[in-house]
Residue, then its C-alpha position, 0 to 999 in steps of 0.5 A: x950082880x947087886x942088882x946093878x943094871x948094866x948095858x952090855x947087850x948095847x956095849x955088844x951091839x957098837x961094838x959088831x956095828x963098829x967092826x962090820x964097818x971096818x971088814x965091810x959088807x962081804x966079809x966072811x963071818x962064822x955063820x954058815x953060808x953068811x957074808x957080813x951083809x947077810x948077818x946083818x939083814x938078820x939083826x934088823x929083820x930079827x927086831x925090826x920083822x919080828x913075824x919074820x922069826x917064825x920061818x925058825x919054827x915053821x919050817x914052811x914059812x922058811x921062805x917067808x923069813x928069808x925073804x924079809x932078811x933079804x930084803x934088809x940085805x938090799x939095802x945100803x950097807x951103811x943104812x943097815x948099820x946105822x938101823x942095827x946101832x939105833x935099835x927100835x924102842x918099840x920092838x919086843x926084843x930091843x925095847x928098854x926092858x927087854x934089850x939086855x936079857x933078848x939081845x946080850x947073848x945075841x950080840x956077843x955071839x954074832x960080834x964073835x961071828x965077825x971077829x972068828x972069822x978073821x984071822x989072827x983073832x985073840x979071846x977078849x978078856x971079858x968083864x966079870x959081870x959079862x961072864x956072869x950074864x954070859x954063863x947064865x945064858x948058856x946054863x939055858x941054852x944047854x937045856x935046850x942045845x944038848x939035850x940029844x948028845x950022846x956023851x955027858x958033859x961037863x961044862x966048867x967055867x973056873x969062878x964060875x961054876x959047872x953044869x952037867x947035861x947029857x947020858x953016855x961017855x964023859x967029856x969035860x969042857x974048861x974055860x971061860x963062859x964066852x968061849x963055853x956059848x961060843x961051843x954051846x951055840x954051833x961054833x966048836x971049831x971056834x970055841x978055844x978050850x980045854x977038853x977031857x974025855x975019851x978021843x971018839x967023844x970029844x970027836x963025835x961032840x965037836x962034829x955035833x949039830x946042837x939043836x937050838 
């Protein structure tokens, strides 16, 4: 990228609080379990409670954790998106330095969320620079997200490039980057792309709980 500093993860970021103010607080989102509010109690928690992260790897201080979200949930639905358009500079995962390579991937994943669960929702066509970030995002992600599969696969973002994870039958994935993390992260059945391989694998990896 030429070493051009760019502001997609803010750019992600008005663009959800903009829609999360249309489709209001009880909207359906991709997100198991989670209307519109509860997503986003999950973003302000996320940068404003930054303790409240480690109910994800303590699993006995889940409770903690959603009791921090809950409390966010609470609130006025228009404070809440107010606080998720002006994030905290002194927070670790939303201050200068840190907001585009923390919260890019984030942002546009739960932006998805919200518009996915909508109907009639079309792809966007990204920015080139955008896909650039968003594949190397999931290049990480797949490292850690698949690395239990039982199928190789094959992730292939023509201009992009291609990376192979996994051991057993061969599946290959083709499309953009976006939709690629879309599938990467969860969220198979929303993810629009070309898919190879034998029947049994392509089912067994789209009903697959990637770890994360």
């Amino acid at each position: 990228m030429n070493g051009v500093t760019t502001a997609y993860a803010h750019g992600e970021r008005l663009q959800l609080v903009s829609l999360l103010r249309q489709v209001g607080p009880d909207a359906p989102t991709l997100c198991e379990g989670w209307t519109t509010r509860d997503l986003a109690a999950h973003l302000l928690a996320r940068e404003r409670r930054p303790d409240s992260g480690i109910g994800l790897l303590v699993r006995p201080l889940a409770g903690w954790s959603e009791r921090v979200r809950r409390g966010y949930a609470e609130q006025d639905w228009d404070v809440l998106l107010d606080q998720i358009a002006a994030p905290p500079w002194w927070s670790p995962l939303s201050n200068p330095l840190t907001d585009e390579l923390a919260n890019t991937m984030e942002m546009f994943l739960h932006h998805e969320d919200v518009r996915r669960a909508r109907p009639q929702w079309q792809p966007r066509d990204l920015p080139v620079e955008l896909n650039e970030i968003l594949w190397r995002r999931l290049s990480m992600l797949t490292t850690v997200s698949m690395r239990r599969l039982p199928v190789r696969v094959t992730l292939a973002a023509p201009e992009y490039g291609e990376r192979t994870v996994g051991d057993g039958p061969h599946v290959r994935l083709t499309g953009p980057p976006g939709e690629l993390l879309v599938f990467v992260s969860g969220r198979q059945d929303a993810a629009r792309l070309d898919t190879e391989g034998p029947t049994e694998s392509v089912r067994a990896l789209r009903e697959a709980r990637f770890a994360m």
